[in-house]
N, C-alpha and C positions, 0 to 999 in steps of 0.2 A: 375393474376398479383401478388398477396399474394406470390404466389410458388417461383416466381421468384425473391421478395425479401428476402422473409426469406432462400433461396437459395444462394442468393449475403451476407448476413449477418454471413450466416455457412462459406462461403467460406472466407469472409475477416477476420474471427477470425481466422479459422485456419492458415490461413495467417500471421496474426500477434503474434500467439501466440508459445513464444521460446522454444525450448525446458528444458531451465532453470525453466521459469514457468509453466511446466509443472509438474517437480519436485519437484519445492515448497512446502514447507509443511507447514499448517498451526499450526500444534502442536506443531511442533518444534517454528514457529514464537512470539507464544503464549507467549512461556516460554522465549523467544528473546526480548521479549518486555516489561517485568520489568523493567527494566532501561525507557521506554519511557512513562509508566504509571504516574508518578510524572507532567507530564504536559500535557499529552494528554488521561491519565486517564486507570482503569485498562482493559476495553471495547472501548477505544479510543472513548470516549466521554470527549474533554479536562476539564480539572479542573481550569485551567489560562484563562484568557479573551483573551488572545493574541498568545494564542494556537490553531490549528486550529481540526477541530473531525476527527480522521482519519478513524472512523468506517466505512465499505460501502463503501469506496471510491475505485474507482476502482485499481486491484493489477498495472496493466503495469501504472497507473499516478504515484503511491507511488513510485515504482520501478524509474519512470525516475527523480523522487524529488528526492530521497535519492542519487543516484549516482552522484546528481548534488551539493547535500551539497557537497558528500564525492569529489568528482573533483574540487568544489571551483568555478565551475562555478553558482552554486546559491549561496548567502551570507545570512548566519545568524550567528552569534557568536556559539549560541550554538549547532544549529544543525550540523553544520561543524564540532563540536568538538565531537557530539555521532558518526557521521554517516565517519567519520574516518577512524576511524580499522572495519568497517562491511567490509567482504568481498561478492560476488555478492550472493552468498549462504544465506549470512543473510537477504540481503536484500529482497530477492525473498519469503524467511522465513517469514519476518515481514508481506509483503506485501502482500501473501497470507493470515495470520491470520488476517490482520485490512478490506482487503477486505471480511471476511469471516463472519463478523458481520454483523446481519441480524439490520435493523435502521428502527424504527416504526417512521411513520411520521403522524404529527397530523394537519388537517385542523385548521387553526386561528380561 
């Protein structure tokens, strides 16, 4: 039974995964994401309370947040206004490099 999920889990990502983000480069995101360190920190661990971590988090959620500041279908004042002039390349960029942060988590 093992085989045959970890078999359905191979097959749903590669399913899901574009060939955009396949491209993505997290080096390049790295150096992409100076500009978004200021509130969500140089390792996307935020620095503002009302910031959210964007380390770890996985690349295709980032990816569908940022296209949805940059379309106006999600609203934030300021994220609307970075996520702008990314075009799909940067986003794929960022969003590889914040998914690429390894996040140590600590038992309470």
């Amino acid at each position: 039974m093992n085989r045959h999920v970890i078999a359905w889990a191979v097959a749903l990502a590669a399913a899901t995964t574009t060939p955009a983000a396949l491209a993505a480069s997290a080096a390049a995101g790295k150096t992409k994401a100076a500009a978004c360190a200021a509130c969500h920190g140089p390792l996307g661990k935020a620095t503002m309370p009302d910031a959210p971590n964007l380390a770890g988090q996985p690349a295709m959620y980032l990816t569908e947040q940022l296209k949805a500041y940059r379309s106006g279908a999600r609203k934030h004042e300021v994220m609307s206004m970075m996520a702008k002039p990314l075009k799909d390349a940067d986003i794929d960029d960022l969003s590889a490099w914040f998914a690429s942060i390894q996040v140590q988590v600590q038992a309470p």
